[in-house]
N, C-alpha and C positions, 0 to 999 in steps of 0.2 A: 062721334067724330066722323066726317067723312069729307073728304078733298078728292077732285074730281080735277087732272091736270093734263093739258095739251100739253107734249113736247115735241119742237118741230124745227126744223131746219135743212141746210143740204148736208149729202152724204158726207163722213169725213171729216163731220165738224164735233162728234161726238157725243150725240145725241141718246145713246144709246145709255155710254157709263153713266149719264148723267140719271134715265130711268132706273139700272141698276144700284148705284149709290142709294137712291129712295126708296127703293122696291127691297134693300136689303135692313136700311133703319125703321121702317115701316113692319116688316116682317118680326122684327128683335123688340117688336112694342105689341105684338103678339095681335096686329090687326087683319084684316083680310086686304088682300089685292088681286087687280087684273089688270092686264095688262094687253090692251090689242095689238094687233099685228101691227109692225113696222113696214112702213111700205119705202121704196126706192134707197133703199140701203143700198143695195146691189153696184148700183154704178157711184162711182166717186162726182159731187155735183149736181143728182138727181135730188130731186123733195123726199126729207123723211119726214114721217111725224107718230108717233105714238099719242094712244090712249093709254090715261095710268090713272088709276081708280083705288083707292083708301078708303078702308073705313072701320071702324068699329063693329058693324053687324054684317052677315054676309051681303056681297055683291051680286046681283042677280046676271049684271051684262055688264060685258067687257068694253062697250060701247059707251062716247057719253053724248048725250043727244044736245042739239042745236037750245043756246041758252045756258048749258049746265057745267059750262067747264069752271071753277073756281081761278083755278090759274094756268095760262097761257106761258110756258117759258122757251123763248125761241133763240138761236144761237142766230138769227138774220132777219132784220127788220120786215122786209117782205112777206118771209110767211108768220110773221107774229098775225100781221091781217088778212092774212089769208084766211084762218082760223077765228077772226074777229065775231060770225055767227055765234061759235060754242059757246060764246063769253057770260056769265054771267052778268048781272045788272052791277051786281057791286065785286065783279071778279078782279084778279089783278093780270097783268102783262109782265114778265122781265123779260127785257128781252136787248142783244147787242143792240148797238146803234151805228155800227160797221155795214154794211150790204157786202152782200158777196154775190155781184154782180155774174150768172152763169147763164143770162139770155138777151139776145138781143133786143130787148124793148120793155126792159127792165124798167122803172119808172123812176122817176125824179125822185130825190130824197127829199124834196120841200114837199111835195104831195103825200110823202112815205109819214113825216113828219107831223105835218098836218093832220092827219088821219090818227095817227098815236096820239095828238093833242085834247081831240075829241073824248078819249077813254076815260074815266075816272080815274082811275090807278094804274101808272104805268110807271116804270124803272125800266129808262134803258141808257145803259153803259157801252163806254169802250172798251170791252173786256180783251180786245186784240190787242191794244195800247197796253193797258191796265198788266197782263200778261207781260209784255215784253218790260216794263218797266221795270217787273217785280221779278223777272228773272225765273218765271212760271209759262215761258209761251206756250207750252203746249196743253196747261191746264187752264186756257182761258173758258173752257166749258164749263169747268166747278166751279170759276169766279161766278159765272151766270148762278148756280146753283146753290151760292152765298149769299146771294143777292137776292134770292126766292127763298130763304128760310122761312123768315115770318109767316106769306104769303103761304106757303106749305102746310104750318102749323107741327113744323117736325122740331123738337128741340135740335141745339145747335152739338150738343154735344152728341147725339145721337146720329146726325148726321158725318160727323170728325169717325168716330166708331165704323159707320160703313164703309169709310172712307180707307181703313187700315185694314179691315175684312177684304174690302173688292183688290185692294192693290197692292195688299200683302203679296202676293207671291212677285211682284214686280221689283220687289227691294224696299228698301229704306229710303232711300235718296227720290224714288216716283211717289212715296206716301206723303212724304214729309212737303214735297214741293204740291203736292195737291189740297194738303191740310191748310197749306200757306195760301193757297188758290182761294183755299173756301173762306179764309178770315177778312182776305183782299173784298170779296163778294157782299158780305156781314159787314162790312164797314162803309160798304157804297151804299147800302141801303137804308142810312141814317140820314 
């Protein structure tokens, strides 16, 4: 087994739990991981994006090179294609279908659009919507993260599991509304 996954987006959007989540059901299946540095975390708004790397035999680099990414999971349309190189041939995309416009010359969503059209496999949701509807705004990250199970190849229950590990100390009430997160995600992806 080995999945080779972009995570990317702007600061702020959650980018991070959603690696943790994986990197913690991933760990509990007794595989290897790596995980590259996060970059523009720092400012709220700025580009993040992680390298996250799974596998059943050890990893030799943290890195995944151009072609190799299995799956792209992006929290804003933009950088789903910014990362469009990594992509493997038969890789997938999840990714919102929200822009979170933070520059002036941000591009058209029909060009944004377009450009996703082209990809083999792509799911992208309004997980901002999606959130607010379900009474989950704040865990519209793990709807995305729902929504990339298959694509993962993480079972669903294993991911619900790290999901009570990472947020356990946060209460009941932030688990429970993120488990609901992750079921909203699993159901869009049908």
């Amino acid at each position: 087994m080995k999945t080779d996954i972009i995570l990317c987006g702007v600061g702020g959007q959650g980018i991070l739990s959603i690696a943790t989540i994986i990197g913690e059901a991933a760990m509990k299946e007794n595989l290897y991981i790596k995980q590259a540095e996060v970059h523009g975390m720092s400012q709220r708004g700025g580009d993040v994006q992680s390298n996250l790397r799974i596998s059943s035999d050890p990893i030799a680099s943290d890195l995944i090179p151009l072609g190799g990414a299995d799956v792209i999971i992006s929290m804003e349309p933009m950088e789903a294609l910014r990362y469009l190189p990594y992509l493997s041939k038969n890789g997938w995309i999840i990714t919102s279908s929200t822009p979170f416009v933070n520059i002036p010359n941000y591009p058209d969503m029909e060009v944004i659009n377009a450009d996703l059209a082209k990809v083999k496999n792509v799911i992208s949701l309004d997980i901002e919507k999606a959130a607010k509807e379900n009474s989950v705004p704040r865990s519209a990250n793990v709807i995305l993260l729902g929504a990339a199970q298959k694509a993962l190849g993480i079972e669903y229950g294993k991911l619900e599991d790290a999901i009570r590990r990472v947020f356990g100390r946060k209460g009941e009430a932030v688990v429970e509304a993120n488990i609901k997160a992750l079921a909203i995600g699993k159901e869009a992806q049908r």
